[in-house]
Residue, then its C-alpha position, 0 to 999 in steps of 0.5 A: x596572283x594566280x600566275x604568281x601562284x603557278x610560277x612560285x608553287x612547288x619552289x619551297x626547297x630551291x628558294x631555302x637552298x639558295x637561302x642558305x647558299x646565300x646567306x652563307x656566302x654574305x657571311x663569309x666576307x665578314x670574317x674575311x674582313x675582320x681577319x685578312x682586311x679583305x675585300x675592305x678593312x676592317x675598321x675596329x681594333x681587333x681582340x681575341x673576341x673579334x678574332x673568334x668572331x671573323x672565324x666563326x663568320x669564314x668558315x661557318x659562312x662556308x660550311x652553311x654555303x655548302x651545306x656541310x655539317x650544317x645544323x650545328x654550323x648554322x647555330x653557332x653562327x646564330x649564336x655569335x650573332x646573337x652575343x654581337x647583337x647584344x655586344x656590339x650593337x643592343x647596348x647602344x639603343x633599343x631600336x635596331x635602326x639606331x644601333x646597326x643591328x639589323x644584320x647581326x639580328x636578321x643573320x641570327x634569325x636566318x641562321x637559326x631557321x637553317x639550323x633547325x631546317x638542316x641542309x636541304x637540297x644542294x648540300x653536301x649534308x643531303x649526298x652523305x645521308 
C-alpha cells in the first residue's frame, strides 16, 4: 500500500483533468448518434426533445473535454441527464440496473462534480484566467 501510495500521491489535478477530458469526450458520441447516426444509429424516433438532447450531449461533450466554459457546460449537462434519467429511464423501475440507468445517472453525477470543481489543469478555462 505504501508503494501505491507514493506512486498516486500528489496526482489530484492530473486524475480529475482526465476525468473530464474523458468524461467529455464519452459524452460527445451520444449526441453524435442521436444527431448524425454515427458511430451506430440511433435506435428511437427522434423528436425535438431528443434532438436538444444530442446538442447538448455534442457540444457539452466538447466544451467539458476541453475545458471551455466548463461550469456552466458541465451543469446543463448534468441537468439533461438528470431529466433522462427520470424520462427515459426512472419511470420504468426503481433500481438502475433494471432500467438502464446507470450511465444517465453516473454522467449526471460526473458532470455536476466538475461543474462545481471548474476546469482545472489542461483546460482552456485555466490559460484565459
Amino acid at each position: 500500500m505504501v508503494f501505491l501510495d507514493n506512486l498516486l500521491e500528489g496526482r489530484e489535478e492530473q486524475s480529475y483533468a482526465l476525468l473530464r477530458i474523458v468524461s467529455g469526450f464519452l459524452f460527445i458520441w451520444h449526441g453524435t448518434q442521436k444527431l448524425f447516426n454515427f458511430p451506430a444509429d440511433f435506435p428511437y424516433p427522434l423528436n425535438p426533445l431528443m434532438y436538444s438532447a444530442g446538442a447538448i450531449e455534442l457540444v457539452g461533450g466538447v466544451l467539458v473535454m476541453i475545458g471551455l466554459l466548463t461550469r456552466p457546460a458541465a451543469f446543463i449537462c448534468s441537468g439533461t441527464m438528470a431529466v433522462a434519467y427520470w424520462m427515459a429511464h426512472g419511470m420504468n423501475s426503481l433500481f438502475p440496473l433494471i432500467n438502464r440507468g446507470e450511465l444517465a445517472a453516473l454522467f449526471c453525477f460526473v458532470f455536476l462534480f466538475i461543474a462545481v470543481r471548474g476546469a482545472g489543469i489542461w483546460s482552456l478555462d485555466k490559460r484565459q484566467a
